[in-house]
C-alpha positions in Angstrom: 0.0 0.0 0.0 3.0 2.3 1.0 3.9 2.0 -3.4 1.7 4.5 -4.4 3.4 7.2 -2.2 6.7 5.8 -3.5 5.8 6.6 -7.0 4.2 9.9 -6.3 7.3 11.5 -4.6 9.8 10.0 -7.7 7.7 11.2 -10.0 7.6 15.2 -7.3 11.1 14.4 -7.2 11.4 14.3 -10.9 9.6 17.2 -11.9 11.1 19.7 -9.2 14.2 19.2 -10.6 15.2 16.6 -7.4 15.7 13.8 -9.6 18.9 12.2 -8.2 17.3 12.1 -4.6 14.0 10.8 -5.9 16.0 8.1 -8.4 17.9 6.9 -5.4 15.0 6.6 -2.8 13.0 5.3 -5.8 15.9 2.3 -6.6 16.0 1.8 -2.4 12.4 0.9 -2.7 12.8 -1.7 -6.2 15.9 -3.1 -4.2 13.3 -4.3 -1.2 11.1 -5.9 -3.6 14.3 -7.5 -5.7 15.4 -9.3 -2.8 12.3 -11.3 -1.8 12.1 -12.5 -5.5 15.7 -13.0 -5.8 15.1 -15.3 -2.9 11.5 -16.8 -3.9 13.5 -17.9 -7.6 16.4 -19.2 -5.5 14.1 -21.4 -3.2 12.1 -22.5 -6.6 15.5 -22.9 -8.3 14.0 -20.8 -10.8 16.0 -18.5 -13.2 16.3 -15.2 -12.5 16.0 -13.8 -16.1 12.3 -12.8 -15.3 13.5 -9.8 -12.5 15.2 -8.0 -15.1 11.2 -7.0 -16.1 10.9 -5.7 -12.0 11.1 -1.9 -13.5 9.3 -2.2 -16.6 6.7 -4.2 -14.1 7.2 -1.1 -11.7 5.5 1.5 -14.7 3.1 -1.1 -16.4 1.6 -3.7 -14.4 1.6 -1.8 -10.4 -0.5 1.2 -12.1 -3.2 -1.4 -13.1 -3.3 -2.4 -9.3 -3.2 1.1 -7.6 -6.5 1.4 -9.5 -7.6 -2.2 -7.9 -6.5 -1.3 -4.3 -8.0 2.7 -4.6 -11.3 0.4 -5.6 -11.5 -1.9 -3.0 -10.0 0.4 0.3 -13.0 2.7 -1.3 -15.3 0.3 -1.4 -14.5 -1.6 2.2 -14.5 2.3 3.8 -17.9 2.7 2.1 -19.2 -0.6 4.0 -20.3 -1.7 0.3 -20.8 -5.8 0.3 -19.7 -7.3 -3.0 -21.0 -10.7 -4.3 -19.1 -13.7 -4.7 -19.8 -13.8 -8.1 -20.6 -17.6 -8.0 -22.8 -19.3 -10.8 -25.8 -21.3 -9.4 -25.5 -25.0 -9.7 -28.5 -26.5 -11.5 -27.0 -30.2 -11.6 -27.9 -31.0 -15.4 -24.8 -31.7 -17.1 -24.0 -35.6 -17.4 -20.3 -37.4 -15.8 -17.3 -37.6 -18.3 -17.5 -40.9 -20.1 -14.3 -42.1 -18.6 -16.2 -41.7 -14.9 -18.9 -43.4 -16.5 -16.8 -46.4 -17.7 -15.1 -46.9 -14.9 -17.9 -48.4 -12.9 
């Protein structure tokens, strides 16, 4: 929740003419999320070719959840209840064939 204010005060920092403080509090705050992936891939023996897209992820993907987090700390302050979403059950379609088989 804290990444919003972290982009906000680069992007202060940026247009004030600040921009070497706000690029270095800015790369402080991609380091802390760097090292729990580097050590999430590590325990997963994964490569660690997919962090070199943490920065591009930083401009592209965590605008597209500010807008989900704004939504739903909006909507839980409001008291709004949400539904589950969940289709009803109606019990009509038949077993695979394999299921069927297999008895």
């Amino acid at each position: 929740m804290l990444a919003p204010f972290v982009d906000v005060a680069a992007l202060f920092g940026v247009l004030t003419g600040d921009w070497k403080t706000a690029l270095l509090y800015w790369s402080v705050f991609l380091l802390l999320q760097l090292v729990p992936g580097v050590i999430a891939f590590r325990l997963d023996r994964e490569s660690l070719r997919p962090l070199l897209f943490l920065p591009l992820q930083q401009f592209v993907y965590r605008q597209l959840m500010y807008l989900v987090v704004i939504q739903s700390v909006m909507t839980a302050l409001a008291g709004a209840r949400l539904p589950w979403h969940k289709l009803d059950r109606l019990g009509q379609s038949a077993p695979p064939r394999s299921l069927v088989d297999a008895e």
